[in-house]
Backbone bond lengths (Angstrom), bond angles and torsions (degrees), N, CA, C in turn:
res aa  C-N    CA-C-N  psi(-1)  N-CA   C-N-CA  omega(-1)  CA-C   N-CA-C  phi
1 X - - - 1.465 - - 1.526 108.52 -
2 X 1.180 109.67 116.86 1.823 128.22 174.01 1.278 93.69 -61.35
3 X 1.911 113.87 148.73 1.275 144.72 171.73 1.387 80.91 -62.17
4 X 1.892 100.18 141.23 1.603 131.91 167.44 1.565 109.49 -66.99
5 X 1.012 146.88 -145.70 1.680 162.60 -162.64 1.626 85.99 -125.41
6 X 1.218 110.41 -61.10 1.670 108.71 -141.60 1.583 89.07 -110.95
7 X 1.450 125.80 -11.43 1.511 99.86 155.54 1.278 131.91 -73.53
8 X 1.645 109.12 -13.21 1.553 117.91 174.64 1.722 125.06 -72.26
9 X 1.602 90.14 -43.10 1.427 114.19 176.54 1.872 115.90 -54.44
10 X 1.730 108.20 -50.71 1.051 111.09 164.35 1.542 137.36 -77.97
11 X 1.594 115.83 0.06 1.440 142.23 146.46 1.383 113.03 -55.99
12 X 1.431 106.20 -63.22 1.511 101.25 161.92 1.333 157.31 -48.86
13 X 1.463 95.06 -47.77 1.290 119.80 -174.08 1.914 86.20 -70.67
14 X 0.853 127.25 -35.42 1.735 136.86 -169.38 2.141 104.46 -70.18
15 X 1.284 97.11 -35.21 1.794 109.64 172.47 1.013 99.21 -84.29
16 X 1.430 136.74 -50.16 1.456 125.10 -171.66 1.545 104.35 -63.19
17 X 1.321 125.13 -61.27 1.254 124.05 -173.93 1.625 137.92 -48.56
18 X 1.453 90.31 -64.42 1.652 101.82 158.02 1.888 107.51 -46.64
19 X 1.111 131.85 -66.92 1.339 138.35 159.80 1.414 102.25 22.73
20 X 1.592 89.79 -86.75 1.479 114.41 -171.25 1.206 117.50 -62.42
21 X 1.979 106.98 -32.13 1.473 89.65 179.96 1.582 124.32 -76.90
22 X 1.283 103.67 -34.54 1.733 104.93 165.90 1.653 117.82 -46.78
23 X 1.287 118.33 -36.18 1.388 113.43 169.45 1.422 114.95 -95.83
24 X 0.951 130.54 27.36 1.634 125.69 -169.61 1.154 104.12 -161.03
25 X 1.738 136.32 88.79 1.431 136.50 -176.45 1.310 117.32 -64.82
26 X 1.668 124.59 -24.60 1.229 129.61 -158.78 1.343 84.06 -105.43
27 X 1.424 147.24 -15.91 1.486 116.53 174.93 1.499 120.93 -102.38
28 X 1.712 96.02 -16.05 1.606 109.30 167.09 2.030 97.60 -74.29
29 X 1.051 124.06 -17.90 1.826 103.20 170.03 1.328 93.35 -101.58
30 X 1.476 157.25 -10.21 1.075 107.18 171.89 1.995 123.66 -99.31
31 X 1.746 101.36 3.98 1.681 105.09 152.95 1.382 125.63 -77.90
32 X 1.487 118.35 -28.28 1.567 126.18 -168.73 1.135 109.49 -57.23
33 X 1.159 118.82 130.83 1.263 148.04 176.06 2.080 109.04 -55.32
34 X 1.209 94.36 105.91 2.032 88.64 -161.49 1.849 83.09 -158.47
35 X 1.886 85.84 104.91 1.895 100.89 157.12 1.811 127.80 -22.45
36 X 1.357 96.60 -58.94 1.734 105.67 172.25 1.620 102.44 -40.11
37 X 1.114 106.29 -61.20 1.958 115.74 -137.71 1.817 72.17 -75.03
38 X 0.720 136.72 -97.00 1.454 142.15 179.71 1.537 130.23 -4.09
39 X 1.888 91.25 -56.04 2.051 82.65 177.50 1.364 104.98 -103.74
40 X 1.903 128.12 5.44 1.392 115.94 -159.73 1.593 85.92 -113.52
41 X 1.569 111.88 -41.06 1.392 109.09 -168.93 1.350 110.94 -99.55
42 X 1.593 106.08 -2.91 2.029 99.52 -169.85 1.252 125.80 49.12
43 X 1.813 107.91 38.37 1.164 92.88 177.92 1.522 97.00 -101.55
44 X 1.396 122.65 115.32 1.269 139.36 -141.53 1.872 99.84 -94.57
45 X 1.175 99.35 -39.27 1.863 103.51 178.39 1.155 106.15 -43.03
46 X 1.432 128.17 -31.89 1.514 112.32 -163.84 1.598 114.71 -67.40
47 X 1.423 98.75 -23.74 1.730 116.08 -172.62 1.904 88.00 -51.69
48 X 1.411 125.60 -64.99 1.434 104.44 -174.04 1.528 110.46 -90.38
49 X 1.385 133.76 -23.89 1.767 121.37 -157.50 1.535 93.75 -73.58
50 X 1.173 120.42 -31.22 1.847 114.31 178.66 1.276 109.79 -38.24
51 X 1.159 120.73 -69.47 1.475 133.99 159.44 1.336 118.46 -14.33
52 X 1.258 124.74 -31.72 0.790 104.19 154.24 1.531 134.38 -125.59
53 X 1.199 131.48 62.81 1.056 154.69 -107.92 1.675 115.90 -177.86
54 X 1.748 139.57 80.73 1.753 116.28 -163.15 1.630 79.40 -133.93
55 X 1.573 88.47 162.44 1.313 129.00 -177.33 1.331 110.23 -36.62
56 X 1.613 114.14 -63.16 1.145 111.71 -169.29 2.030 102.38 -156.77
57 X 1.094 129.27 -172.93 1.001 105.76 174.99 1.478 118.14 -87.40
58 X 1.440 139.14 -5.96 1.634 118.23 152.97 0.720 117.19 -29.26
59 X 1.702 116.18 -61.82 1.912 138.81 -160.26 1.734 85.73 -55.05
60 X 0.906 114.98 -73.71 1.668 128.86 -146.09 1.767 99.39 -54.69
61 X 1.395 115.27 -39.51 1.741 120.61 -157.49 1.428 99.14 -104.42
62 X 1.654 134.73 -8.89 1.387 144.88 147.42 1.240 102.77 -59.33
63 X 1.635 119.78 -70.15 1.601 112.73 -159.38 1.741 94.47 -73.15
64 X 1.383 148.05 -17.57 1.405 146.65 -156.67 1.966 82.77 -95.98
65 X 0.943 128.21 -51.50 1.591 116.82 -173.31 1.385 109.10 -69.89
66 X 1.671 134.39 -30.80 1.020 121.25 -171.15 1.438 94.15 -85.84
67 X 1.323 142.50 -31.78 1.324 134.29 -166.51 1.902 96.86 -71.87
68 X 1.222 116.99 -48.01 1.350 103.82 -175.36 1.710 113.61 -64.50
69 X 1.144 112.63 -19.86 1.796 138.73 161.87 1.677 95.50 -45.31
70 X 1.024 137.44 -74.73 1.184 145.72 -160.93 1.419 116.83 -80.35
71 X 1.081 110.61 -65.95 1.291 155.88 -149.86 1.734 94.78 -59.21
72 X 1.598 131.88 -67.85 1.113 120.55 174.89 1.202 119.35 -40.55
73 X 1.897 126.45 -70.93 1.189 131.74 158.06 1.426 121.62 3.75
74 X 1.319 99.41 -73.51 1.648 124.46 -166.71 1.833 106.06 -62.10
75 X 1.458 123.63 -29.31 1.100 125.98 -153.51 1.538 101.05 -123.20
76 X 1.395 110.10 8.86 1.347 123.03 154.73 1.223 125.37 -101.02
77 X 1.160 132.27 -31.65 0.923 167.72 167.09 1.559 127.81 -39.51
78 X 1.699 90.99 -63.94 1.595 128.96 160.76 0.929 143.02 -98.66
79 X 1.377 111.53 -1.99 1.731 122.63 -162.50 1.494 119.51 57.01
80 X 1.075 122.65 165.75 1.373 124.84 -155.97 1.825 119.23 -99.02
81 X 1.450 109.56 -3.44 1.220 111.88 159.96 1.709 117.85 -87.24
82 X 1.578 120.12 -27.42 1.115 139.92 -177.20 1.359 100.72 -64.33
83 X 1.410 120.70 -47.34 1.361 134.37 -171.13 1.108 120.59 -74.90
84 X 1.624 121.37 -34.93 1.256 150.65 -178.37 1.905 109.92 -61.74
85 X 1.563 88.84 -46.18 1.016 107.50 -178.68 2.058 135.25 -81.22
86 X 1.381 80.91 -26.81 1.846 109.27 163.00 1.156 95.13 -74.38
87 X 1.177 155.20 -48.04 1.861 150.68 -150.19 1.359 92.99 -74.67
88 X 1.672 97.65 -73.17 1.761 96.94 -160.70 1.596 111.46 -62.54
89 X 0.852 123.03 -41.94 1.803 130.46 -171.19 1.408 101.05 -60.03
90 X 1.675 112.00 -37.25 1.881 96.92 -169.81 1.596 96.76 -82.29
91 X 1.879 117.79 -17.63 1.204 102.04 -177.08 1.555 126.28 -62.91
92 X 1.543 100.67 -47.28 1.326 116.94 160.57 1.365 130.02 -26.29
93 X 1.519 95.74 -60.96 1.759 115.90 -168.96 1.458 103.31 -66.38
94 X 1.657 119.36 -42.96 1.266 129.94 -173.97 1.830 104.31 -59.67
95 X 1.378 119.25 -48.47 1.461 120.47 175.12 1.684 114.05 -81.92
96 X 1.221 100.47 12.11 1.717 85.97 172.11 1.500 93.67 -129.40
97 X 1.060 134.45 5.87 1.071 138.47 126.71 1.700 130.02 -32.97
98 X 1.358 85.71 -72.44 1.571 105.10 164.07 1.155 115.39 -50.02
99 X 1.103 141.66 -71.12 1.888 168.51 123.28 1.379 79.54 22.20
100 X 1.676 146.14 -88.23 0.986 139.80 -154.85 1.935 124.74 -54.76
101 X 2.003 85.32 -49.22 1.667 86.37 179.33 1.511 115.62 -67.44
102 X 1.308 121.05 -41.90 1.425 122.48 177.49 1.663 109.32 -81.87
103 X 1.194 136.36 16.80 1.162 137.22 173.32 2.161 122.81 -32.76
104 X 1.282 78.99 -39.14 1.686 106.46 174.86 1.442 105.00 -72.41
105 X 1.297 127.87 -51.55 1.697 125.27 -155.94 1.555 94.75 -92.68
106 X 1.087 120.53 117.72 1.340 135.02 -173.46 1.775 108.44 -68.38
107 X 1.176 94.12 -34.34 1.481 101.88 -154.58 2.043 110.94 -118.32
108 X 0.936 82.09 31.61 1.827 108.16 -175.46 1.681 87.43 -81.35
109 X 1.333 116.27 145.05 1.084 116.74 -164.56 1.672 89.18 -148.24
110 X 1.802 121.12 142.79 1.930 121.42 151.86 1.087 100.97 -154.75
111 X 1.117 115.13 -175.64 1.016 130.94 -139.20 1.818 103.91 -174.19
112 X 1.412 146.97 156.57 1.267 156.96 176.45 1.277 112.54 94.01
113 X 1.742 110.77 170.95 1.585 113.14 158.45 1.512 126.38 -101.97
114 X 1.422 90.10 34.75 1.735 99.86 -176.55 1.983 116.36 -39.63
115 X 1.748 82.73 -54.60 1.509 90.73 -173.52 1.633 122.92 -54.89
116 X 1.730 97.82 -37.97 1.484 106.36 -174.86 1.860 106.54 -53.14
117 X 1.582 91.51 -53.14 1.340 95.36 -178.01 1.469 142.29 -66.61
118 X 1.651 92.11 -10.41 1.221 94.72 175.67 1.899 101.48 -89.31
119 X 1.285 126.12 -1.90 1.424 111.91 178.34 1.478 84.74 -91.13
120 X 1.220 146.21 -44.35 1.317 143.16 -160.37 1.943 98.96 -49.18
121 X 1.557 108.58 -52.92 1.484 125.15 -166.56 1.756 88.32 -76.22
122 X 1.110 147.27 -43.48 1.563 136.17 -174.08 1.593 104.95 -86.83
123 X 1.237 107.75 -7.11 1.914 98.10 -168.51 2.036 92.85 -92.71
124 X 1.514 119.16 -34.76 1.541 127.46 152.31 1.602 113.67 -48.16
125 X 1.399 111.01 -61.72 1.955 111.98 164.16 1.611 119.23 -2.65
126 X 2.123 77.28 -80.99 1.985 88.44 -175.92 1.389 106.13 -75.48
127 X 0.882 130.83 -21.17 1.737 101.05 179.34 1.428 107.68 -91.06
128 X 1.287 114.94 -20.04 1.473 110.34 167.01 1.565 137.40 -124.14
129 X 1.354 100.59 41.93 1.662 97.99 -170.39 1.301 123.70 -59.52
130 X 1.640 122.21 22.96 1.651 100.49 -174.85 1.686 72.94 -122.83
131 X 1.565 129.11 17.25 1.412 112.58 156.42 1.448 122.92 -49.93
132 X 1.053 106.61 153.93 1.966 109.10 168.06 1.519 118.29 -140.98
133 X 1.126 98.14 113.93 1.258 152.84 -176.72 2.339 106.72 -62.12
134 X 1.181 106.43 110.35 1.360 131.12 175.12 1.184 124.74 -108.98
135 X 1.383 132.05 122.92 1.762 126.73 -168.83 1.335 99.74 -126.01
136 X 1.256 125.28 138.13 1.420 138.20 169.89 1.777 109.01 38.78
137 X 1.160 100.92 27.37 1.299 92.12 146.65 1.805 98.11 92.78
138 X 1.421 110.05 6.50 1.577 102.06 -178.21 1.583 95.64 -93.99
139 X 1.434 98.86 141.84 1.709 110.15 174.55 1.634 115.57 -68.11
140 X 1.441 132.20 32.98 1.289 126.63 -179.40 1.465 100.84 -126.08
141 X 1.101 110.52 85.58 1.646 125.63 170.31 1.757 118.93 -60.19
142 X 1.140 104.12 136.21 1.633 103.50 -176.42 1.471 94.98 -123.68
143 X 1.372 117.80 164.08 1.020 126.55 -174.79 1.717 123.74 -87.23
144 X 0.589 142.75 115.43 1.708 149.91 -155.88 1.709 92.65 -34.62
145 X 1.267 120.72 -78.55 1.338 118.90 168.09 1.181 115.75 -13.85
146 X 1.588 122.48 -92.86 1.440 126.12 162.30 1.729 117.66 16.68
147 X 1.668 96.45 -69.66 1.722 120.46 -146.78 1.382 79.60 -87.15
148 X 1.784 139.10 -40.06 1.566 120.78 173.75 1.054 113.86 -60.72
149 X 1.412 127.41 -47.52 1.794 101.99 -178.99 1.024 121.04 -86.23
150 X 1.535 144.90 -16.38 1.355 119.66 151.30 1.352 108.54 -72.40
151 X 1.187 165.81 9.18 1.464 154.45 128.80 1.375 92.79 -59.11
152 X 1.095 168.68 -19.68 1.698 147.91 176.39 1.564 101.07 -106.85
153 X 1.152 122.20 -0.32 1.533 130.98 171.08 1.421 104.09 -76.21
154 X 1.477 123.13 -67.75 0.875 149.82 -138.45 1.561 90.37 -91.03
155 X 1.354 119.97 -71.99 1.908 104.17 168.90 1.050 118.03 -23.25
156 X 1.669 134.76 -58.31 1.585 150.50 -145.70 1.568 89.20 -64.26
157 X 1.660 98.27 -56.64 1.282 98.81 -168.13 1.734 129.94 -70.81
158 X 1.695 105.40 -16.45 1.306 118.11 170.75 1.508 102.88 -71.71
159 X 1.298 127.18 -55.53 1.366 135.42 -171.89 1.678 105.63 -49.71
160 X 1.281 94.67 -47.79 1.957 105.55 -177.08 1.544 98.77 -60.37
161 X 1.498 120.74 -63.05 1.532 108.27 -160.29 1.372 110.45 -87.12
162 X 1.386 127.87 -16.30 1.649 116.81 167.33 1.655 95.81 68.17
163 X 1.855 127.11 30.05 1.451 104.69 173.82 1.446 99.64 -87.73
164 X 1.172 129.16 0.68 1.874 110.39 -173.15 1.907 108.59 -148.96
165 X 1.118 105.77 146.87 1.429 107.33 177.73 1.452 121.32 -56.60
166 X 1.423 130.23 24.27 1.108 127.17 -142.83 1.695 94.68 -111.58
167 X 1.577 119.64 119.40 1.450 108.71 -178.47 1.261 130.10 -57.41
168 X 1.324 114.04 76.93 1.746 92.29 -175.42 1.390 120.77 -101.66
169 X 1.554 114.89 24.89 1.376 131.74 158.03 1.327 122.91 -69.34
170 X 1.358 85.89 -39.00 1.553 100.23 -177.55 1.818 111.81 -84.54
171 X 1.456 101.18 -22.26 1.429 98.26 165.78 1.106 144.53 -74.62
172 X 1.187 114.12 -14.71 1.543 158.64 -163.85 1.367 112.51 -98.34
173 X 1.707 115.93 -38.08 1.239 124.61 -168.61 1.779 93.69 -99.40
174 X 1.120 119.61 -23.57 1.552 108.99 -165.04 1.530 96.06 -112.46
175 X 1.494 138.17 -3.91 1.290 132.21 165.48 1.638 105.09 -76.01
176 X 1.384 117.88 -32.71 1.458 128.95 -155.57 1.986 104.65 -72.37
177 X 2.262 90.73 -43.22 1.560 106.97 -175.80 1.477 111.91 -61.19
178 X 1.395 96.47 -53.57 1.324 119.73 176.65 1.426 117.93 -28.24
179 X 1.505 113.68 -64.93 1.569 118.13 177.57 1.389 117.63 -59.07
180 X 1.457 101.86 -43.13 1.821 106.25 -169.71 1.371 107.14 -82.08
181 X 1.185 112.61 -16.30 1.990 114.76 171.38 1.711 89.72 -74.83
182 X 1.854 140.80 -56.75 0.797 75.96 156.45 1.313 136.79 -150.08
183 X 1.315 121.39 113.17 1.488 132.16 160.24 1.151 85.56 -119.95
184 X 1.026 168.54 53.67 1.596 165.11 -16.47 1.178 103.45 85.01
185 X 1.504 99.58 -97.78 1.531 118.27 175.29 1.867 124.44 -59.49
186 X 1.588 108.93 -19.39 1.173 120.85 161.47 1.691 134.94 -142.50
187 X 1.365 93.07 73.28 1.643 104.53 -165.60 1.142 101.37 -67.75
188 X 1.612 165.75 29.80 1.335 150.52 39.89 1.727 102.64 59.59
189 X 1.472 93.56 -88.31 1.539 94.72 -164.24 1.694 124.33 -66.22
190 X 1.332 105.05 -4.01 1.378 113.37 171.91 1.661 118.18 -65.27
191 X 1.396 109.33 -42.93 1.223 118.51 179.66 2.088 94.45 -71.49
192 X 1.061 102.06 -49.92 1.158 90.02 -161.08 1.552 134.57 -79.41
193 X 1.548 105.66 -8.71 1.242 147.33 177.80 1.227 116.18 -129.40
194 X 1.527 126.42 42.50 1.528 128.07 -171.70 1.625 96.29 -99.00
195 X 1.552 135.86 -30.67 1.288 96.70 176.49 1.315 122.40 -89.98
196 X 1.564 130.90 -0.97 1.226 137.78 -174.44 1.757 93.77 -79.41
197 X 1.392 110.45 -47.64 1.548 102.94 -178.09 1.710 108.59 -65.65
198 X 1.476 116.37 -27.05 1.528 98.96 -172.59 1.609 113.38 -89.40
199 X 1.566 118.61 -9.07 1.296 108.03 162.91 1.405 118.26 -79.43
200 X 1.038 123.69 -28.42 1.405 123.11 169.65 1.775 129.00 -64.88
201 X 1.484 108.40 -22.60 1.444 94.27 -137.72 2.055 68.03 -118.45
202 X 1.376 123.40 -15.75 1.891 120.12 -170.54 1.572 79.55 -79.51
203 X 1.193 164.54 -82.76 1.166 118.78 -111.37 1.583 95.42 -102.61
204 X 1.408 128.97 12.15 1.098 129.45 159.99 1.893 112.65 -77.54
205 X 1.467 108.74 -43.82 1.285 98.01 -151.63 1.983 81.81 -93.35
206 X 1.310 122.37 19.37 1.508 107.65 175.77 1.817 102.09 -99.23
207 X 1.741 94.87 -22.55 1.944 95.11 -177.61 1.706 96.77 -81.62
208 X 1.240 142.33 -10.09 0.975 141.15 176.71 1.376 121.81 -69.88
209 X 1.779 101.53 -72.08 1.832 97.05 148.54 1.483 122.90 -20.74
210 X 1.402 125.28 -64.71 0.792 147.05 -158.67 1.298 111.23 -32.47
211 X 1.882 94.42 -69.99 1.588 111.47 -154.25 1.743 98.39 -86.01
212 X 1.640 109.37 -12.39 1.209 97.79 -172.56 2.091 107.80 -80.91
213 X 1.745 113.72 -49.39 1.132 105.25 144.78 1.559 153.35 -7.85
214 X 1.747 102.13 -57.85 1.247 119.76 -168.66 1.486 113.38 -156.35
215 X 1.635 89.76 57.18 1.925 90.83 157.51 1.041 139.48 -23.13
216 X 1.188 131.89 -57.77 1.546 131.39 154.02 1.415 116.91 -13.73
217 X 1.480 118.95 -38.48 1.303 123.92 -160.67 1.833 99.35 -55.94
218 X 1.737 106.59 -34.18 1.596 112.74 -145.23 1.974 87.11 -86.80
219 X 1.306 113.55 -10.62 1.622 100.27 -171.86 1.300 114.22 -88.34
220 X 1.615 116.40 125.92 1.139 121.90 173.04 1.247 125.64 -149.07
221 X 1.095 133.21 178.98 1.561 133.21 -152.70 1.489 110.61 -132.89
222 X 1.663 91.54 103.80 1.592 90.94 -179.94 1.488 99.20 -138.82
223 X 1.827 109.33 -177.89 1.399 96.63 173.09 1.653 123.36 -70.73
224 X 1.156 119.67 -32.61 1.253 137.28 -167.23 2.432 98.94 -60.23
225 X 1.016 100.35 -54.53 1.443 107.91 166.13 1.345 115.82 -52.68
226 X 1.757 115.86 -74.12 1.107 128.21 -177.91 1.817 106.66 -30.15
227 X 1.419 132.23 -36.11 1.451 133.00 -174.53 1.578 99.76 -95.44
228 X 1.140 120.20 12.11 1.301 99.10 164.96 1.512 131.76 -114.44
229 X 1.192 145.97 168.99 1.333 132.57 -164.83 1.443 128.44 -51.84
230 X 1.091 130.50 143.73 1.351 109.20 -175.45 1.380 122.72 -104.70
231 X 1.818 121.95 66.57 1.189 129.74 -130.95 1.474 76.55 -127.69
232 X 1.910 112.84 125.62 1.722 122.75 -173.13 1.589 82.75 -84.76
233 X 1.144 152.99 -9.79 1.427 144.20 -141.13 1.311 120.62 174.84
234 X 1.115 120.74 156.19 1.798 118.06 178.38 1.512 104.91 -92.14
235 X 1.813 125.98 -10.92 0.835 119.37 172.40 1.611 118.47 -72.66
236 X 1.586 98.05 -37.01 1.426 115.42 171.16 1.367 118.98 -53.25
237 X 1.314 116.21 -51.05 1.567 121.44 -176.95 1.540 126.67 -65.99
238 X 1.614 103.71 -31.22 1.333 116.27 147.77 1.229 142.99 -61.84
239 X 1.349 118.74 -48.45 1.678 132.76 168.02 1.547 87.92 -60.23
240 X 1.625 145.56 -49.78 1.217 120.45 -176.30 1.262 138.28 -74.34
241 X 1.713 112.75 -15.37 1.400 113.56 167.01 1.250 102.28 -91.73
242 X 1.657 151.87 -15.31 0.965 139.31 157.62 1.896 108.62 -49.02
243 X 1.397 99.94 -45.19 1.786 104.01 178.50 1.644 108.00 -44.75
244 X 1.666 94.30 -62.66 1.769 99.93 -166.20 1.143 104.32 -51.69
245 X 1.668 125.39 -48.55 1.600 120.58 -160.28 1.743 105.23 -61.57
246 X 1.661 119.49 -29.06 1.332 117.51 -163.77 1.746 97.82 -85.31
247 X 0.962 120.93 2.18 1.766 138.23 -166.88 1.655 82.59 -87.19
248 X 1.257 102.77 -74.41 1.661 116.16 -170.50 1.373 128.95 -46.11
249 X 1.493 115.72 -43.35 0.989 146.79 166.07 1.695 119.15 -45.82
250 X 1.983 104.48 -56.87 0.896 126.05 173.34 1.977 107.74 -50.92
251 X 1.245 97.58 -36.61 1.570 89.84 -159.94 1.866 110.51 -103.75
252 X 1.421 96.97 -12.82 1.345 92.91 169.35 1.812 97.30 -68.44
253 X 1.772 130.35 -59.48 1.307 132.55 176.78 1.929 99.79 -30.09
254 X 0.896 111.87 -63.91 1.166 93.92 -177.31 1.213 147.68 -80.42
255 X 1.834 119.47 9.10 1.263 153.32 150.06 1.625 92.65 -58.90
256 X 1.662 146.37 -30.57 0.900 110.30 -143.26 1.543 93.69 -96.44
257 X 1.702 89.04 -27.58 1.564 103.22 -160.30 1.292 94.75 -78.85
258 X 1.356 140.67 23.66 1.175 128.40 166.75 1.555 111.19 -131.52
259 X 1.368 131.29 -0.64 1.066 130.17 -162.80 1.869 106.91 -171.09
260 X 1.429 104.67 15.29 1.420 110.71 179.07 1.562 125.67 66.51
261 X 1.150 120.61 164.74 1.764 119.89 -175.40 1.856 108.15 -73.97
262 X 1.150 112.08 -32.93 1.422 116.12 168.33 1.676 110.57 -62.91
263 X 1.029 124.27 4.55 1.666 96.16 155.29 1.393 124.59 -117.47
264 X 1.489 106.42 14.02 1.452 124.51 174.82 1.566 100.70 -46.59
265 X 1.160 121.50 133.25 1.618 125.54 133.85 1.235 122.08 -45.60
266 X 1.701 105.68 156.94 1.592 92.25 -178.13 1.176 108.72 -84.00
267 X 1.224 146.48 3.13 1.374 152.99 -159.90 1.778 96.08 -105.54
268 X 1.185 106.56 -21.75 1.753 111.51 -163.07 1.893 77.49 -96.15
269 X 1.019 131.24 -72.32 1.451 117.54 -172.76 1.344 110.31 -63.77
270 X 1.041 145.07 19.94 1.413 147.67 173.84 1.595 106.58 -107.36
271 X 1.227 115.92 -41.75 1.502 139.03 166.21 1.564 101.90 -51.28
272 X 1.467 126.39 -88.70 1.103 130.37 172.94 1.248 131.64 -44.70
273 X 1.488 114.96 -13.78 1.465 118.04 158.51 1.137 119.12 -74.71
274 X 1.438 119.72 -52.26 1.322 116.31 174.07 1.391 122.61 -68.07
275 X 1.281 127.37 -30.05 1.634 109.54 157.50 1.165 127.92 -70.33
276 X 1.368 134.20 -13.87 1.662 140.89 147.05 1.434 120.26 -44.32
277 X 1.219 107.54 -39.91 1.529 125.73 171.18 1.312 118.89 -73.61
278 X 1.203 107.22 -48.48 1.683 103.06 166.67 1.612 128.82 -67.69
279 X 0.722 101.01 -26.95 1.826 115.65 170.84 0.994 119.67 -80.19
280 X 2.007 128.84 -5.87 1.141 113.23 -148.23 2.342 92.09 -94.97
């Protein structure tokens, strides 16, 4: 199956972007996907430009082969607004997903189109779960089904233990959109594919209840946490570097009054300029 119109376009648009962000630090932070910029500043774009946006080029030419993996299929299948429309929505859904569990960590940061793609790879699932599914070329085919519930196993369990930076909130949230956008568009396959969709999609939508119920469930203690800030809130983390900076502030003012503006550092008059400036 030949690349779709709009699976190529969004291949691209995914090389062009990342591109720039690997060479361009200030435009790869201001698409990246980061809790702060989002619930403190509303800067809401990041929910999709992250997406397109990867680490490095493994990340970027892994998630670009599995999307062309899927992606034709899917956009033949459905036509190319249908398809168009499964990408961005599971991308979305997949980062506000995310957006919800890390709601607390201000400074949680991703980046890829994992999520999109994984609704792209579950929205193929339901209409085709007696597909079978081949990886790198080994002759032991599994059945599409199969490869969805251990892929929604395997998120639950990334999301639960927090050992690696790897989004699987976002995978979880955009495999889940993905399918129901569409049996959406073809409630057909529900009847006809209802137990392949209900083993896959219950022990996802029971950890969902779950964590939404009983937060507590998501806190746990590992090393990877243990090094990170210990901020209950983004309101918190803010009111406290607003604290430290007025700490600093306080004591450069009183370096002066005790020893005049000439023994400032330049970093101490660089400081005090810029909070003069901001207030003005």
């Amino acid at each position: 199956m030949g690349i779709g119109t709009m699976t190529f376009l969004i291949v691209l648009a995914n090389f062009i972007i990342s591109f720039n962000g690997f060479n361009d630090r200030r435009f790869y932070n201001r698409l990246v996907f980061q809790v702060e910029k989002i619930l403190a500043y509303k800067d809401y774009k990041r929910i999709v430009t992250s997406g397109f946006l990867h680490v490095n080029w493994w990340h970027l030419l892994f998630n670009m082969f599995t999307l062309y993996a899927f992606g034709g299929t899917l956009e033949s299948s459905l036509g190319a607004l249908q398809f168009v429309l499964i990408y961005f929505l599971s991308l979305i859904g997949g980062n506000l997903l995310s957006l919800f569990i890390h709601r607390q960590h201000g400074g949680y940061r991703s980046v890829g189109a994992s999520g999109a793609i994984a609704g792209v790879i579950f929205a193929a699932i339901a209409l085709f779960p007696g597909l079978n599914l081949s990886f790198f070329g080994i002759p032991l085919p599994i059945p599409a089904w199969l490869f969805g519930l251990v892929y929604i196993l395997i998120s639950i369990y990334g999301i639960r233990s927090r050992k690696d930076n790897v989004g699987h909130d976002a995978h979880l949230g955009g495999a889940l959109l993905g399918m129901a956008v569409a049996i959406l568009f073809h409630p057909e396959v529900l009847a006809q594919n209802y137990l392949a969709i209900l083993i896959i999609t219950l022990p996802a939508l029971i950890f969902l209840y779950v964590i939404i119920t009983r937060p507590h469930f998501l806190l746990v203690d590992n090393y990877f946490f243990r090094n990170q800030e210990d901020f209950y809130s983004i309101d918190h983390k803010y009111n406290q570097e607003r604290a430290n900076k007025q700490k600093e502030i306080d004591r450069i003012l009183e370096k002066i009054h005790k020893k005049g503006i000439k023994s400032l550092t330049r970093q101490e008059r660089e400081l005090l300029k810029r909070e003069s400036n901001s207030i003005r």
